[in-house]
RODO-2510 file (C-alpha; in nm, 4 decimals, decimal comma):
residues 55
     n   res          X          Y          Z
     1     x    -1,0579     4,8953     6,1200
     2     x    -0,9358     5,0925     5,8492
     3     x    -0,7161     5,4118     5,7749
     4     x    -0,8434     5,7163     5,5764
     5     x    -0,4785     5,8121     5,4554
     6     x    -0,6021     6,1365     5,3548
     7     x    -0,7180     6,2425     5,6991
     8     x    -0,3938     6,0328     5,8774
     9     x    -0,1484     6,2957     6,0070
    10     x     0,1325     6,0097     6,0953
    11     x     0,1563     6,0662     6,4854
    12     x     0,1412     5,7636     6,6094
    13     x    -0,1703     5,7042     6,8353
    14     x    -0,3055     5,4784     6,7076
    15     x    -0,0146     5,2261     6,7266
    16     x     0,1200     5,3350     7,0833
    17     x    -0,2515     5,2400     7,1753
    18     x    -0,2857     4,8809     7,0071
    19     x    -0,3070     4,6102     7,2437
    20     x    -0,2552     4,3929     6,9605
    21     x     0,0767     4,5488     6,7752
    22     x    -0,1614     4,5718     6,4324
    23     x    -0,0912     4,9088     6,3964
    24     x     0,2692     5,0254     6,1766
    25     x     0,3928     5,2857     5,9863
    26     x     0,3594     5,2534     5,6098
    27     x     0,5131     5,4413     5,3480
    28     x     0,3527     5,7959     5,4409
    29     x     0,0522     5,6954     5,6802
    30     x    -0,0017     5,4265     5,9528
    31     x    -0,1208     5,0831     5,8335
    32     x    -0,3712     4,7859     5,9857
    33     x    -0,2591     4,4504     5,9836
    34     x    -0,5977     4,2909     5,9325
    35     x    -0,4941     3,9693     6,0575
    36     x    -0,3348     4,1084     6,3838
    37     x    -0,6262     4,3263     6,4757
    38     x    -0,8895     4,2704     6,7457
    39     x    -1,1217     4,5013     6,6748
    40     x    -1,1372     4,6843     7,0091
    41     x    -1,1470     5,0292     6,8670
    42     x    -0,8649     5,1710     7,0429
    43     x    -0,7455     5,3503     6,7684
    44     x    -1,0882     5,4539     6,6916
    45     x    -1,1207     5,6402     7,0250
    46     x    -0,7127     5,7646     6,9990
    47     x    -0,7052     5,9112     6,6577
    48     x    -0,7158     6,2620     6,6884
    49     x    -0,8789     6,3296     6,3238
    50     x    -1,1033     6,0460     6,3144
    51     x    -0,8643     5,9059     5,9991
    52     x    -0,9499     5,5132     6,1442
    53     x    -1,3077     5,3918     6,1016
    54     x    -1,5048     5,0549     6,1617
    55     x    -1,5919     4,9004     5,8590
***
């Protein structure tokens, strides 16, 4: 999962809806912790502008 920080509007979601605690707040947009994540696609679902994507 990736963020598109242009479309991330910093609310918070997608971490309060990680099972896995691979979702924090970087500098001015939410950041995944590739190694922590389980690619469920919580956040996908959660994200109200579609900022996280599969890749």
């Amino acid at each position: 999962m990736f963020v598109i920080e242009s479309d991330c509007i910093a609310c918070g979601a997608c971490a309060d809806t990680c099972p896995a605690g691979a979702i924090s707040m970087g500098d001015e947009h939410y950041e995944i912790d590739q190694d922590k994540c389980i690619a469920c696609g919580a956040c996908v679902d959660t994200c109200p502008t579609g900022a996280i994507v599969e890749k």
